[in-house]
C-alpha positions in Angstrom: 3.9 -10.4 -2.4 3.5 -6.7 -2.4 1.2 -4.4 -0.7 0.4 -1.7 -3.5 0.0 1.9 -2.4 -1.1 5.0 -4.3 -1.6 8.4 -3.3 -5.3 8.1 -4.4 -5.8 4.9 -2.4 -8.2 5.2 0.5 -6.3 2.7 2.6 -8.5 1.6 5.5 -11.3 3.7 4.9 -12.0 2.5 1.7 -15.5 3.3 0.9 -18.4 5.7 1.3 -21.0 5.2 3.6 -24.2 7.5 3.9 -25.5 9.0 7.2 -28.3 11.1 8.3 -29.2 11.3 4.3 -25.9 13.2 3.5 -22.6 11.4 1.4 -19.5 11.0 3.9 -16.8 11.7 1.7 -13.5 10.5 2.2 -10.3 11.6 1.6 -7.6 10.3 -0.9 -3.9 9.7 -0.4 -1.7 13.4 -0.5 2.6 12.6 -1.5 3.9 13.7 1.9 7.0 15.6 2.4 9.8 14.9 5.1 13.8 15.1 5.5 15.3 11.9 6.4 18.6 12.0 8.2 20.1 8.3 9.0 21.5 8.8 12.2 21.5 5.4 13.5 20.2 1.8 12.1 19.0 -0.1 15.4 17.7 -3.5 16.1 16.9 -3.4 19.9 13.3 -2.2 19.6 13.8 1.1 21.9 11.4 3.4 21.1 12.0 6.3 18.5 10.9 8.9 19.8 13.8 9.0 22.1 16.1 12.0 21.4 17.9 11.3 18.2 20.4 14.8 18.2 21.3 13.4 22.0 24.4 11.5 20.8 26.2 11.3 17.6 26.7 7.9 16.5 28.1 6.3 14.0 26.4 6.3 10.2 25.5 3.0 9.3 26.7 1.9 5.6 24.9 -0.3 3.6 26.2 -3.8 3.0 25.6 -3.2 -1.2 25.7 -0.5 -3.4 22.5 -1.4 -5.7 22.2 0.2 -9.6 19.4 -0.8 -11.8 20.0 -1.2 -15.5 16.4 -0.8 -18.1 15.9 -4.3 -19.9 12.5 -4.2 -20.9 9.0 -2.1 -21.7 5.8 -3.3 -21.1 2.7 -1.7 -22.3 0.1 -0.8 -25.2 0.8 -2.1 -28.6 -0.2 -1.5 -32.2 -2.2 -4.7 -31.9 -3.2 -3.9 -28.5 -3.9 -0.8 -27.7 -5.2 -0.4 -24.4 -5.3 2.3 -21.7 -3.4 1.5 -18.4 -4.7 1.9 -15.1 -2.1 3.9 -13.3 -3.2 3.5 -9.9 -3.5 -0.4 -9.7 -0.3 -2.4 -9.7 1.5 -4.7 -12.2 2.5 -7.7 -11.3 5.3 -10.6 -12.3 5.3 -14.0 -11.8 8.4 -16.5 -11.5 8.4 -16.7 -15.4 8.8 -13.2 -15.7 5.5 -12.9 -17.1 3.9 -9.5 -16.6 0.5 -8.6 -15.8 -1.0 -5.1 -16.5 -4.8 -4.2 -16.3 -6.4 -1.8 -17.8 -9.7 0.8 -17.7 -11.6 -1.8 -19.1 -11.1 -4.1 -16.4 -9.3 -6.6 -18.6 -6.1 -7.9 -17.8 -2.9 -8.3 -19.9 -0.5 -11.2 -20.0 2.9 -10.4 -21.8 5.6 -12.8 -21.8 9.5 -12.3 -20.7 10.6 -10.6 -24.2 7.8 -8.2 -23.8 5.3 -10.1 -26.2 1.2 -9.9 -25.3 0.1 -13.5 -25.0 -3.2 -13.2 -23.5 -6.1 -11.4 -21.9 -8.0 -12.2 -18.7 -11.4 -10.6 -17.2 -13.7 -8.2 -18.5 -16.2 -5.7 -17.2 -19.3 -7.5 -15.2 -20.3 -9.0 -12.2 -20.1 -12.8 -13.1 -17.2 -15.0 -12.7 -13.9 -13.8 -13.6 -15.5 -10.3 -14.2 -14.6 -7.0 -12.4 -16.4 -3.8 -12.1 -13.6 -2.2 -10.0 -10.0 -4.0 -9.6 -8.8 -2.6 -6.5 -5.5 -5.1 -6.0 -3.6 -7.8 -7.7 -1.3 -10.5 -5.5 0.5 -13.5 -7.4 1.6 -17.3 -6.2 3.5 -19.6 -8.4 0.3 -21.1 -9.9 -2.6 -18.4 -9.4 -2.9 -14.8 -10.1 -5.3 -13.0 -7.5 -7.7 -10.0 -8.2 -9.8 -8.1 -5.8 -13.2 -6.8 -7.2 -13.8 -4.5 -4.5 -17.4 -3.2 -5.0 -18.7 -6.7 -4.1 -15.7 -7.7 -2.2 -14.7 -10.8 -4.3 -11.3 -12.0 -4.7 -11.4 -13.9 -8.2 -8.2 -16.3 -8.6 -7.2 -17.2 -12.3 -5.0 -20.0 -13.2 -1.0 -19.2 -14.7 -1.3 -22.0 -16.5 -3.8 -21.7 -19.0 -5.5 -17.7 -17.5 -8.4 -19.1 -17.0 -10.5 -18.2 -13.5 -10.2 -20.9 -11.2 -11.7 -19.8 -7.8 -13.8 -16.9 -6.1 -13.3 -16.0 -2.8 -16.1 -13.6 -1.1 -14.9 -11.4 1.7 -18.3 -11.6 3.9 -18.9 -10.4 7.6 -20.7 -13.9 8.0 -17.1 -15.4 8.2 -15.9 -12.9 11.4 -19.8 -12.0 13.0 -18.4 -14.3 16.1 -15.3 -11.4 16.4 -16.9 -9.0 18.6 -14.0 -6.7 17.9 -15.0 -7.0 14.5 -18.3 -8.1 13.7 -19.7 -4.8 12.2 -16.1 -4.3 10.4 -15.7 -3.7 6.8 -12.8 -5.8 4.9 -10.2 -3.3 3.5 -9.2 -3.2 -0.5 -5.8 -4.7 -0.2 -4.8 -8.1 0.7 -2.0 -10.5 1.1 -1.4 -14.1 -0.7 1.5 -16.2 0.4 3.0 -19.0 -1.8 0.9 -21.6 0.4 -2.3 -19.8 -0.9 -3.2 -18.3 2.5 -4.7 -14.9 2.5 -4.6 -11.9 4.7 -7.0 -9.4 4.7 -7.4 -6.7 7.0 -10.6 -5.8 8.7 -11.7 -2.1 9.7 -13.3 -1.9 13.2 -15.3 1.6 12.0 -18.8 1.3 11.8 -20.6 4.1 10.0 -24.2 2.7 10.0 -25.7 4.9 12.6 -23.2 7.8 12.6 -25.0 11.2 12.8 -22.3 13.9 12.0 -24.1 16.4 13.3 -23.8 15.4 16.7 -21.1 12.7 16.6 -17.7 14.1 17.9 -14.1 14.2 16.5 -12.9 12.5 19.2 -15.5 9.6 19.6 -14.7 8.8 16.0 -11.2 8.4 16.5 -11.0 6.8 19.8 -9.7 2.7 19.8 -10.7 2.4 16.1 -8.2 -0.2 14.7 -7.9 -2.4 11.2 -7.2 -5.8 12.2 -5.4 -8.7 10.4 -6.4 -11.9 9.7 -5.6 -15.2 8.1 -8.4 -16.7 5.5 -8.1 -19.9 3.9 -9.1 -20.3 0.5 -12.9 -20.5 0.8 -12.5 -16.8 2.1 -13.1 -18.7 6.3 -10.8 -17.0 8.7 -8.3 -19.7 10.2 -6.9 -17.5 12.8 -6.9 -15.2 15.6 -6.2 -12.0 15.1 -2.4 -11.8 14.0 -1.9 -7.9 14.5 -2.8 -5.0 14.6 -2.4 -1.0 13.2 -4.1 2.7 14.3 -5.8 3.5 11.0 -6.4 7.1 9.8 -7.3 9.9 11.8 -11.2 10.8 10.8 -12.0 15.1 10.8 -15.3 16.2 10.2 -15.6 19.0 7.9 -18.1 21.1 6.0 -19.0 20.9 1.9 -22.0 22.6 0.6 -23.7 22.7 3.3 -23.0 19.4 4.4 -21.1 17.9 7.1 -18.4 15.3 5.4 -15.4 12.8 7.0 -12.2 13.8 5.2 -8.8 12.0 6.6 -5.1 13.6 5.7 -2.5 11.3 4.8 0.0 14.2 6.8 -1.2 12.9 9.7 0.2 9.5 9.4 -1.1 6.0 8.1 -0.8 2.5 8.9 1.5 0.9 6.3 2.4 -3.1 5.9 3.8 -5.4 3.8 3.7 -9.2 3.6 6.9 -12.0 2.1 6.1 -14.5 0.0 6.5 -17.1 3.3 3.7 -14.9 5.3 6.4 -12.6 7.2 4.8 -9.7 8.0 5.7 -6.0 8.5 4.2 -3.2 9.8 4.5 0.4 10.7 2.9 4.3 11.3 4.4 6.3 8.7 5.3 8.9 11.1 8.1 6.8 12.5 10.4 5.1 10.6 10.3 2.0 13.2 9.0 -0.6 11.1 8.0 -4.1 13.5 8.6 -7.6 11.9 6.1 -10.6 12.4 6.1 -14.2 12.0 3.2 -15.8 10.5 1.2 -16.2 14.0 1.7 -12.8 14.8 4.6 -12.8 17.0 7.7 -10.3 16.7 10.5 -11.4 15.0 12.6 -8.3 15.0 12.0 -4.2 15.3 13.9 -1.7 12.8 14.3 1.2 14.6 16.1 4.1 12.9 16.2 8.0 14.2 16.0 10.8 12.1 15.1 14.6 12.4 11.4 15.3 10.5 11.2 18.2 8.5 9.1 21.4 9.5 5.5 20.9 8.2 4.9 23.9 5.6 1.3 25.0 5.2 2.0 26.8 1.7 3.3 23.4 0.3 -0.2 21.6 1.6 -2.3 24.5 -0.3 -0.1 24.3 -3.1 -0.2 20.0 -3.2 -4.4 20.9 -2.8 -5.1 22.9 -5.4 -6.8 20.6 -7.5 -8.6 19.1 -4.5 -12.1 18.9 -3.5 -13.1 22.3 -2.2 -13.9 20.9 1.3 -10.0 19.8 1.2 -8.4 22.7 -0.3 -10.6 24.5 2.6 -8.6 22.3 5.3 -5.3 22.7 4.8 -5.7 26.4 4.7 -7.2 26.8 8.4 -6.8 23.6 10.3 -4.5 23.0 12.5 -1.4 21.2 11.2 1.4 18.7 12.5 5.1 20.0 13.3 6.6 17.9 11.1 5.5 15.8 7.9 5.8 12.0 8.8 8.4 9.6 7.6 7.2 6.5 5.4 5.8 5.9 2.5 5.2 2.6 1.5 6.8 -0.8 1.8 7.0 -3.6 -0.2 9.2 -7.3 -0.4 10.6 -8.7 -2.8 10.8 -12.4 -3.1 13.8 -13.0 -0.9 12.1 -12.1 1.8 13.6 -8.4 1.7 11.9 -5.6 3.0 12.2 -2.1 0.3 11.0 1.1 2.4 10.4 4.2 1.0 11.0 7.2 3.1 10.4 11.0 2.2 12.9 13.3 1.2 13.7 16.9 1.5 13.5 16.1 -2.5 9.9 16.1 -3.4 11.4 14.5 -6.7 12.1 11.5 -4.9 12.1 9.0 -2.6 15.1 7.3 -0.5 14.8 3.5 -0.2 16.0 1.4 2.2 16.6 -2.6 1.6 16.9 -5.1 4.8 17.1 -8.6 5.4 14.5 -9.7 8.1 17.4 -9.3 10.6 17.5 -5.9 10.3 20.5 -5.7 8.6 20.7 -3.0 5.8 21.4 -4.6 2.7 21.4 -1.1 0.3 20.2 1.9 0.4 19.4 4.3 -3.0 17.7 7.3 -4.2 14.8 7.0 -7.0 12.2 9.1 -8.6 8.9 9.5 -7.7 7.6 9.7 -11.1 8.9 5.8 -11.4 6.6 4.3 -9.0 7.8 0.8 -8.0 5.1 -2.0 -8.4 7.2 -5.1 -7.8 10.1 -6.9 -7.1 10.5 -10.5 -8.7 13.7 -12.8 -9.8 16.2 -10.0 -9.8 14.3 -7.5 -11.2 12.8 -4.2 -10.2 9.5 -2.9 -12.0 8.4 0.3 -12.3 5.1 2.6 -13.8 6.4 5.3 -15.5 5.5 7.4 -18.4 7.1 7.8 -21.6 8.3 9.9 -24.1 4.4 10.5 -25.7 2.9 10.7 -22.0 1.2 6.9 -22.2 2.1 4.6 -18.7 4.2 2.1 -19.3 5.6 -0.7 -16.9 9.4 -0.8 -17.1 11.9 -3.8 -16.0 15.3 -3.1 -14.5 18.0 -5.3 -13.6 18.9 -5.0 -10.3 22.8 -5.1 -9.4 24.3 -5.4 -5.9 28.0 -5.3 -5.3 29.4 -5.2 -2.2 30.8 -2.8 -0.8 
């Protein structure tokens, strides 16, 4: 189980809503920048902002040192040629089977040796029919899709790719929530192996907003996403299990018009589920990441120090320059952070290790970090950004990338540990 990210991803405000007869706009997903200095790996849940240049303790090394070896290409063939989605994520299943989809909302099935097998979905609104894919998850015996326009999660069989199931995300199954009831489900969700799903619900509730008397401050104060556990009928079958601060809302002016933008520099709630329903969680603009059990309860906080890097407005303008206007307009005159946060994304792999991406003084890249749910770290390496890591299954790392002629391909490495 992964939680996909991408810099055009909306996260928890995931669609428009329209107020006082103008569009609210809101904004996508901006690489941030950061320097990363491991100063100290700790366990004991103190809190990070305490003052990391204080004392000078001891590096931590990693328990592996991790190298990746290219084994395989997946993508567009003379036989089927087909146009990847860049911003969705592959997905592998225990057979090493790879699913890709494509602008066409159809998915494809290649085998271990790189050999397309099969096709699932098309473009539509009946069964097993997408209009927009917004997330795939994987179990040993069901692939899962979210069709995100009507809120459906449509389940196909491994066995034969056939769809076997719908799921429809509907406030009827959480109008008893009060903290929730005119919440909005967000476009990502979690499968375990068990078949149990969590979905996050957004407490913002645009309906009756009026930006042109509404206040910054009213639309950003004890606005939450909650999580929740659904069965497979899409019926919630728990309380809520945690919780994150989503993104900060600004209101801001385009054409004439009063819009919501959001600025990923600001920070964002990131999360990540296992395969056995562990669950982590964190702000990007700490790296102190808290582990969950199941039901919600903490299992163990990862707690690392470091030094953020200066926040540098001509970087912003320059990352902005193909924005919308209303964007580029922003960065140029609001006021900014000190310092650019420190996560990216996160993502396990099916031994219930936690990856976390941090950013570098490197734009180019990213520096991961690898721990068990202990806390223990397992490896720690440096990879390009341009490689965007998708998932993690039976040994092997894969990653969207382009090649040589520009077209995305997935690519499969080997992943080597040795210790140290």
């Amino acid at each position: 189980m992964i939680h996909i990210g991408f810099e055009r991803d909306i996260c928890t405000l995931s669609y428009s809503i329209l107020a006082t007869n103008k569009l609210i706009m809101y904004k996508k997903h901006l690489y941030l920048v950061m320097i990363l200095t491991p100063l100290l790996f700790s366990c004991s849940g103190k809190e990070a902002g305490e003052n990391a240049d204080a004392a000078q303790p001891e590096l931590i090394e990693p328990i592996y040192q991790i190298s990746f070896n290219e084994s395989k290409t997946f993508g567009s063939t003379d036989e089927h040629l087909f146009a990847m989605r860049g911003y969705i994520s592959s997905i592998s299943d225990k057979r090493d089977y790879v699913y890709i989809p494509d602008l066409s909302n159809v998915i494809h099935v290649f085998d271990e040796t790189g050999r397309h097998i099969a096709e699932m979905g098309r473009r539509g609104r009946g069964p097993g029919e997408f209009n927009i894919m917004s997330a795939l998850q994987i179990t040993p015996d069901h692939l899962y899709v979210y069709e995100s326009t009507s809120r459906r999660v449509i389940t196909y069989s491994l066995s034969d790719f056939t769809p076997a199931n719908t799921v429809i995300l509907s406030n009827d199954s959480w109008k008893d929530l009060e903290t929730v009831k005119n919440g909005f489900p967000g476009r990502h969700f979690h499968v375990t192996d068990e078949g149990r799903i969590l979905i996050h619900i957004n407490t913002f509730d645009g309906k009756n907003l009026n930006l042109e008397t509404v206040e910054e401050e009213d639309l950003n104060r004890d606005n939450t996403i909650q999580f929740f556990w659904l069965n497979s009928n899409g019926q919630i079958i728990s309380d809520k299990v945690f919780e994150q601060k989503r993104m900060r809302l600004f209101i801001k002016e385009q054409w004439g018009s009063k819009v919501l933008a959001s600025f990923e520099f600001f920070g964002k709630p990131i999360h990540a589920v296992s395969p056995d329903g562990m669950i982590a969680a964190a702000q990007s603009t700490e790296f102190k990441i808290t582990i969950y059990n199941p039901e919600g309860r903490v299992h163990k906080i990862i707690d690392l120090p470091f030094k953020k890097a200066p926040l540098k407005r001509e970087t912003l303008i320059e990352d902005y320059a193909n924005d919308f206007e209303v964007n580029q307009k922003a960065v140029r005159e609001m006021d900014l952070p000190a310092t650019y946060p420190a996560l990216e994304k996160m993502i396990f792999d099916e031994k219930n290790q936690l990856w976390v991406a941090a950013i570098v003084d490197d734009l180019s890249v990213y520096e991961w970090f690898i721990f068990n749910l202990e806390g223990d770290l397992m490896a720690q390496f440096t990879w390009d950004r341009d490689k965007r890591i998708r998932d993690l299954n039976g040994g092997f790392m894969y990653a969207l990338q382009k090649n040589e002629i520009g077209e995305w391909i997935i690519v499969r490495y080997e992943i080597e540990l040795t210790e140290h």
